[in-house]
N, CA and C atoms as a LAMMPS dump frame, in Angstrom:
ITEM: TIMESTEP
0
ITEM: NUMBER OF ATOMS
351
ITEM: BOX BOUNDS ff ff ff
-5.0000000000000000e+02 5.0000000000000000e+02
-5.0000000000000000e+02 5.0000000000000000e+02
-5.0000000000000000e+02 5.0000000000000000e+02
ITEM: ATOMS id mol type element x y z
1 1 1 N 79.973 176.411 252.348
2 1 2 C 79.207 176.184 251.138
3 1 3 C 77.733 176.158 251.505
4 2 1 N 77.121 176.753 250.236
5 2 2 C 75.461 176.641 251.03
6 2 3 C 74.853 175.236 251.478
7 3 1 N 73.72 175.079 251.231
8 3 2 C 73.154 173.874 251.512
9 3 3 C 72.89 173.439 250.186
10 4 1 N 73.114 171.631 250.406
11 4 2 C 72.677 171.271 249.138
12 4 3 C 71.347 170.509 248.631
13 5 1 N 70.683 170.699 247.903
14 5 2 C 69.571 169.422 247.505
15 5 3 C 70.025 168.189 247.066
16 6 1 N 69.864 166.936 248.039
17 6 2 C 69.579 165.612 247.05
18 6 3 C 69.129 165.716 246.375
19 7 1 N 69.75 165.504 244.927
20 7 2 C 69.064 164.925 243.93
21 7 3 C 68.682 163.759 243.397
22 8 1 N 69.325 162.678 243.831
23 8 2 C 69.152 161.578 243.287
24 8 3 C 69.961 160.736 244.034
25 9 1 N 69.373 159.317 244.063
26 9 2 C 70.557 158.473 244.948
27 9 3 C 69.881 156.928 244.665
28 10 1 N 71.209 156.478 243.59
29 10 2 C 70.91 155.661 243.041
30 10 3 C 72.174 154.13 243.557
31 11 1 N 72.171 153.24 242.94
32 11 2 C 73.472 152.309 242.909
33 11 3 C 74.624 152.623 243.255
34 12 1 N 75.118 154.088 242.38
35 12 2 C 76.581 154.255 241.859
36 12 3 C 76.876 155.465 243.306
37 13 1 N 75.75 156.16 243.878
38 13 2 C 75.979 156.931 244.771
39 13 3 C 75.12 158.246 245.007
40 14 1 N 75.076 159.206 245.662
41 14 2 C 74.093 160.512 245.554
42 14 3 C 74.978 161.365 244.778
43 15 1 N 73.838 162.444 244.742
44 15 2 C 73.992 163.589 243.852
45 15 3 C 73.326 164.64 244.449
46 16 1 N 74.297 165.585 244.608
47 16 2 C 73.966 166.99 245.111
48 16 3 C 74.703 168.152 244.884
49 17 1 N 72.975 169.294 244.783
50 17 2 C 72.927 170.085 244.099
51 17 3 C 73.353 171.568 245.3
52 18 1 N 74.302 172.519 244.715
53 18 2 C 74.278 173.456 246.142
54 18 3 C 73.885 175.04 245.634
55 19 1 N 73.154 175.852 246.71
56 19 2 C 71.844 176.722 246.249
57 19 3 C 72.978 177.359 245.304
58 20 1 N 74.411 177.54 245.398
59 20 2 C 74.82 178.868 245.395
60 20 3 C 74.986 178.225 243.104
61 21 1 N 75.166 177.308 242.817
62 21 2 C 75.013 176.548 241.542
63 21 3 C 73.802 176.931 240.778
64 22 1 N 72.271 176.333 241.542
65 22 2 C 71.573 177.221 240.968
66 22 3 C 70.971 178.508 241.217
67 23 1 N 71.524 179.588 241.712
68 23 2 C 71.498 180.422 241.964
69 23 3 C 72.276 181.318 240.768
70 24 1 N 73.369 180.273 240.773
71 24 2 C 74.321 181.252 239.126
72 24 3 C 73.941 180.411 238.013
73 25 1 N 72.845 179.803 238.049
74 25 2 C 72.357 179.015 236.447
75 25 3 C 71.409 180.312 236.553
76 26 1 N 70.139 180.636 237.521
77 26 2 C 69.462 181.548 237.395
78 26 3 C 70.432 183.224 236.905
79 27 1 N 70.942 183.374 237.38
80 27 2 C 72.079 184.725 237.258
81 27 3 C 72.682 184.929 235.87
82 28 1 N 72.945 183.53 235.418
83 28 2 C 73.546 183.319 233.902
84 28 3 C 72.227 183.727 233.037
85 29 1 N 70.921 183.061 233.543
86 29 2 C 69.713 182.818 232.28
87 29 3 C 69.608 184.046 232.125
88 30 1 N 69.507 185.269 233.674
89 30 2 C 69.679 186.395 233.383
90 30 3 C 70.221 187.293 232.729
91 31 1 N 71.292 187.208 232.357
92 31 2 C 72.013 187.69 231.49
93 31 3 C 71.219 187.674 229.909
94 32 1 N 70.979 187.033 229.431
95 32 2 C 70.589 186.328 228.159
96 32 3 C 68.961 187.109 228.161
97 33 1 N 68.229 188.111 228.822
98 33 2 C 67.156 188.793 228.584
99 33 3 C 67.302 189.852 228.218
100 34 1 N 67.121 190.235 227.045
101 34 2 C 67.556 191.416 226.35
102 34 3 C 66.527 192.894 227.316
103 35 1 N 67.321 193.833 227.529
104 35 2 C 67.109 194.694 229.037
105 35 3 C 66.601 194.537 230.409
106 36 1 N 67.208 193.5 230.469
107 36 2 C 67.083 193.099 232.285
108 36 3 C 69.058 193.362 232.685
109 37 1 N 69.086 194.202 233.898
110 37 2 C 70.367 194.839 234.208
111 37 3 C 70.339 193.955 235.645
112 38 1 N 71.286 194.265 236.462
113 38 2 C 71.429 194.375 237.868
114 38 3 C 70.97 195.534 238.379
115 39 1 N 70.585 195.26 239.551
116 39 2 C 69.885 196.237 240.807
117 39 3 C 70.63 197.587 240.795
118 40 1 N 72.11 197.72 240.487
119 40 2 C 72.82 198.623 239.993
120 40 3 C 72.781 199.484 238.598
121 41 1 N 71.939 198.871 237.915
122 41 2 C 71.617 199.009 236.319
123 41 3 C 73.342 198.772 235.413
124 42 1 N 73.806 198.211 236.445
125 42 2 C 74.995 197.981 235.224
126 42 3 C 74.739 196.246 234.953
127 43 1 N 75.251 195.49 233.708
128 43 2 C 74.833 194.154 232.982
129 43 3 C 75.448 193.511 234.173
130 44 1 N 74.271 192.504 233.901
131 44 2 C 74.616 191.045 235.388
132 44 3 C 76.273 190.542 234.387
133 45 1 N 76.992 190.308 235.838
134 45 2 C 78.197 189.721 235.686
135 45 3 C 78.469 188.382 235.186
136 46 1 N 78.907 187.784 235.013
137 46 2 C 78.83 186.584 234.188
138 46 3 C 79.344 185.374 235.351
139 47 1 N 80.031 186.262 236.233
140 47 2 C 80.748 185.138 237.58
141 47 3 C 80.053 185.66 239.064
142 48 1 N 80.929 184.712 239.807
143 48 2 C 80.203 184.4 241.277
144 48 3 C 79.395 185.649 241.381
145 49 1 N 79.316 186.639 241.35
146 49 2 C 78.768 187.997 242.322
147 49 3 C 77.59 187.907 241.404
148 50 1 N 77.078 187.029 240.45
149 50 2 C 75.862 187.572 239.817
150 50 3 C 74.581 187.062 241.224
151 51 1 N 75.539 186.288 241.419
152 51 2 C 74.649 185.25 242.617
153 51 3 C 73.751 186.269 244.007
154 52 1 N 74.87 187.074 244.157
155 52 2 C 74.12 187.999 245.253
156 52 3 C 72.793 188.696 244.878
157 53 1 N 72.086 188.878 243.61
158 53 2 C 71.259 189.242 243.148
159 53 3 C 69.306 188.351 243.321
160 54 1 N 70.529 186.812 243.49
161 54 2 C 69.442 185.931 243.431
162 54 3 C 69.286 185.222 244.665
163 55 1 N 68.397 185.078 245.352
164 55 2 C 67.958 183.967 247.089
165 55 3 C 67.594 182.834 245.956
166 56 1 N 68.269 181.549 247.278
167 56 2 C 67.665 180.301 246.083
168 56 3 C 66.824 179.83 247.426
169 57 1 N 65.941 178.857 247.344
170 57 2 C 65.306 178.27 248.668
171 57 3 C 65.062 177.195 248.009
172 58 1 N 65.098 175.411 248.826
173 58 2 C 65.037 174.545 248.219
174 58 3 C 64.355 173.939 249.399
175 59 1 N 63.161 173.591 249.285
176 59 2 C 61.962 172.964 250.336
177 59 3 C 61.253 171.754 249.022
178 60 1 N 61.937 170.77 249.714
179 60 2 C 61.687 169.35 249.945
180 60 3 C 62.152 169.008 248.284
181 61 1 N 62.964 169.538 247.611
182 61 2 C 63.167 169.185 246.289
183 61 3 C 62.394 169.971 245.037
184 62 1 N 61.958 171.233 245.867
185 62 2 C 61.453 171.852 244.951
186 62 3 C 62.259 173.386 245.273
187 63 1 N 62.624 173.97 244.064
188 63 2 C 62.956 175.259 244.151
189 63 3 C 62.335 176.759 244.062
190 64 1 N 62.895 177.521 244.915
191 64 2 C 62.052 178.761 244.761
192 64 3 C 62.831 179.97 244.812
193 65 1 N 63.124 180.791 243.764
194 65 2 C 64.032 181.637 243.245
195 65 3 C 63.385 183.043 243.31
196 66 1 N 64.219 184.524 244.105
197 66 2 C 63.597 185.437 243.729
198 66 3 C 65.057 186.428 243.38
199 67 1 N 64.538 186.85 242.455
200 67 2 C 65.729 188.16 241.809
201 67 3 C 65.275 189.554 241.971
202 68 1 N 66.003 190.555 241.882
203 68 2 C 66.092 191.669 241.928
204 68 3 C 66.73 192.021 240.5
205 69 1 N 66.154 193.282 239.906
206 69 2 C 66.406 193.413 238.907
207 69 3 C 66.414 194.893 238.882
208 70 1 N 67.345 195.595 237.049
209 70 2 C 66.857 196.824 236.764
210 70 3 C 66.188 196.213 235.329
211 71 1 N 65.319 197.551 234.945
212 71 2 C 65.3 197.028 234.019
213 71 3 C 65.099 198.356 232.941
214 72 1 N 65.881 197.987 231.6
215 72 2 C 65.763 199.163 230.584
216 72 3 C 64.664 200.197 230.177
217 73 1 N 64.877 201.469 230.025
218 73 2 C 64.016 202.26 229.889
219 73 3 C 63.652 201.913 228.777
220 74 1 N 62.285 202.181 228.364
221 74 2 C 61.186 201.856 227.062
222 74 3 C 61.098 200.463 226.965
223 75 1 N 61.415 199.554 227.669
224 75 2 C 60.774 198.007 227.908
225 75 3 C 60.002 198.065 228.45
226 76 1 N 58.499 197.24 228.185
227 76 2 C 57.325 196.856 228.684
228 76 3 C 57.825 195.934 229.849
229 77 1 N 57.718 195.948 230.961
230 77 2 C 58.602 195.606 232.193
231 77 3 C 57.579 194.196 232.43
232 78 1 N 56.032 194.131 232.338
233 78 2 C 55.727 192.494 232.375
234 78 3 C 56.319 191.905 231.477
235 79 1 N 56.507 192.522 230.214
236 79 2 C 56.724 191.016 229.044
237 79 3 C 58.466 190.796 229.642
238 80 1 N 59.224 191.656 229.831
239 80 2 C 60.214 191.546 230.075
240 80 3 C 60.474 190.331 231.912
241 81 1 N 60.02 190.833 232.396
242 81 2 C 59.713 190.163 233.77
243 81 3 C 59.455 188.631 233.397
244 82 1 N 58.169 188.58 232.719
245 82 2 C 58.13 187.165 232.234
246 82 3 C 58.903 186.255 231.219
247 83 1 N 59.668 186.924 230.388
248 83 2 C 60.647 186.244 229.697
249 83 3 C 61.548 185.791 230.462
250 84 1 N 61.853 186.606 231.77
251 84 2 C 62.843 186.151 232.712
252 84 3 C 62.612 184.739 233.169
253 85 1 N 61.663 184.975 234.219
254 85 2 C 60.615 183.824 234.969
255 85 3 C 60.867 182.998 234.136
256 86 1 N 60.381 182.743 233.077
257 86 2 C 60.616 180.841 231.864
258 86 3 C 62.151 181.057 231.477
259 87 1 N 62.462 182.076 231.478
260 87 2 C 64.023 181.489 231.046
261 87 3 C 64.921 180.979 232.51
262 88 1 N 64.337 181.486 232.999
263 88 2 C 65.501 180.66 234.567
264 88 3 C 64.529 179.775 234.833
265 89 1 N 63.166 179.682 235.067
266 89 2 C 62.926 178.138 235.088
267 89 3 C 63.076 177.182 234.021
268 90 1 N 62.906 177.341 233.156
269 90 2 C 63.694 176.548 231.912
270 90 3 C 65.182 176.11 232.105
271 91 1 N 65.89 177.013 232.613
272 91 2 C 67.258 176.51 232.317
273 91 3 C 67.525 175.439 234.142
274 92 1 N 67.081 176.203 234.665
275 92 2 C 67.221 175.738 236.162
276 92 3 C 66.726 173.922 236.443
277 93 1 N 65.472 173.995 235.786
278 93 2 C 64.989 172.66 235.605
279 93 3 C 65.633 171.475 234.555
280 94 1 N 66.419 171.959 233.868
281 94 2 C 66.728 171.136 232.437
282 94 3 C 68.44 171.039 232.741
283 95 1 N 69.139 171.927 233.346
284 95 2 C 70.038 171.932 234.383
285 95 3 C 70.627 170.862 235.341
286 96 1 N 69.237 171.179 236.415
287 96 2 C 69.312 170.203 237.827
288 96 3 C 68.489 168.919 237.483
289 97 1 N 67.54 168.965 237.345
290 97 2 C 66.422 168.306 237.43
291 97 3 C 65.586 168.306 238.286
292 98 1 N 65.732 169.695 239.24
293 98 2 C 64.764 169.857 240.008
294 98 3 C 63.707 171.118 239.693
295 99 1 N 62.329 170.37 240.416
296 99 2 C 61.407 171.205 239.784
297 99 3 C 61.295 172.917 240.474
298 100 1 N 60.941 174.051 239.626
299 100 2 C 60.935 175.308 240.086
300 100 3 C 59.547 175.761 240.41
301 101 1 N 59.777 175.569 241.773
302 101 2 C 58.207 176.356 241.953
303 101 3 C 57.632 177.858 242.249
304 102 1 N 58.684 178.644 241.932
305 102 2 C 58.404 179.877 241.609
306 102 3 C 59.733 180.542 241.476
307 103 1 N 59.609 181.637 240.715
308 103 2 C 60.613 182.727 240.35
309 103 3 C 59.65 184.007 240.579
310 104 1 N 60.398 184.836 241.334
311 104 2 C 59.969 185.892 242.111
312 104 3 C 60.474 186.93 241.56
313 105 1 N 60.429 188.083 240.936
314 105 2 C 60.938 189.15 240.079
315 105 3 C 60.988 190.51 241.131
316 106 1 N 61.555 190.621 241.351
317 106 2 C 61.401 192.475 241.844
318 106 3 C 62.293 193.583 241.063
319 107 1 N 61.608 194.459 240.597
320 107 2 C 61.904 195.269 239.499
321 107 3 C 62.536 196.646 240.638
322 108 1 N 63.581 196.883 240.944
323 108 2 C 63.91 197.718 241.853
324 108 3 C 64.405 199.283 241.061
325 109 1 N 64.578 198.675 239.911
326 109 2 C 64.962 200.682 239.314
327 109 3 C 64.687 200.702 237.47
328 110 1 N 64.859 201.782 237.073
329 110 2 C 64.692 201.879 235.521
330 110 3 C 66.167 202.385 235.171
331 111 1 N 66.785 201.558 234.174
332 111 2 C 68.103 202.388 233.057
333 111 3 C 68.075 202.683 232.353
334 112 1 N 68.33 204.193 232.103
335 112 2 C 68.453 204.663 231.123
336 112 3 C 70.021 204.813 230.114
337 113 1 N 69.647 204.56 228.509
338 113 2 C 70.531 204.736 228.101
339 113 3 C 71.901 205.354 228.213
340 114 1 N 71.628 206.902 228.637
341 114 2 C 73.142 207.125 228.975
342 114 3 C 73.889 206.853 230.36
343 115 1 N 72.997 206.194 231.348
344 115 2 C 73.665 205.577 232.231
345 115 3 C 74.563 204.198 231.801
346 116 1 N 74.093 203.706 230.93
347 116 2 C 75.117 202.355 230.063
348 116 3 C 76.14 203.009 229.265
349 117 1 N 75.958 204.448 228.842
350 117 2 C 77.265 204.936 228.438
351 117 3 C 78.607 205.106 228.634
């Protein structure tokens, strides 16, 4: 299992978080950006393998996420890029409760429609 972050360690006991968890909260948020694909240009998977897409790194309780992406032909690829970025730190933070200190985007190919055919 990967490594995990303490999160918290209170009375009742600790709490920990492991990369490969938020790694598929990030993978899931992905999904949910209307033309952002996998590196393959086929739609991010909904289970474990979305994870290979995403590195999680967790230095000192703070997280740092970078994805690989395709992304749809005739999308403006910043606005799209950045809808990503706040939607996995949004969900990642409200999630864990740990803070995200960066999401890293790499745009590796363009899909075109009849390749989703």
């Amino acid at each position: 299992m990967a490594r995990a972050e303490e999160l918290q360690e209170g009375e009742v006991g600790r709490i920990n978080i492991a990369k490969d968890v938020i790694a598929t909260i990030a993978a899931l948020a992905a999904c949910e950006i209307p033309g952002v694909f996998a590196p393959t240009g086929e739609a991010f998977s909904r289970g474990p393998a979305a994870r290979r897409y995403v590195d999680t790194e967790l230095l000192g309780g703070r997280v740092r996420l970078a994805l690989k992406i395709a992304v749809e032909y005739g999308r403006v690829v910043p606005e799209v890029v950045q809808d990503l970025q706040e939607k996995i730190k949004t969900e990642v933070e409200r999630m864990t409760a740990l803070p995200v200190e960066t999401v890293d985007v790499e745009v590796t190919r363009v899909v075109f429609a009849k390749e989703r055919a």
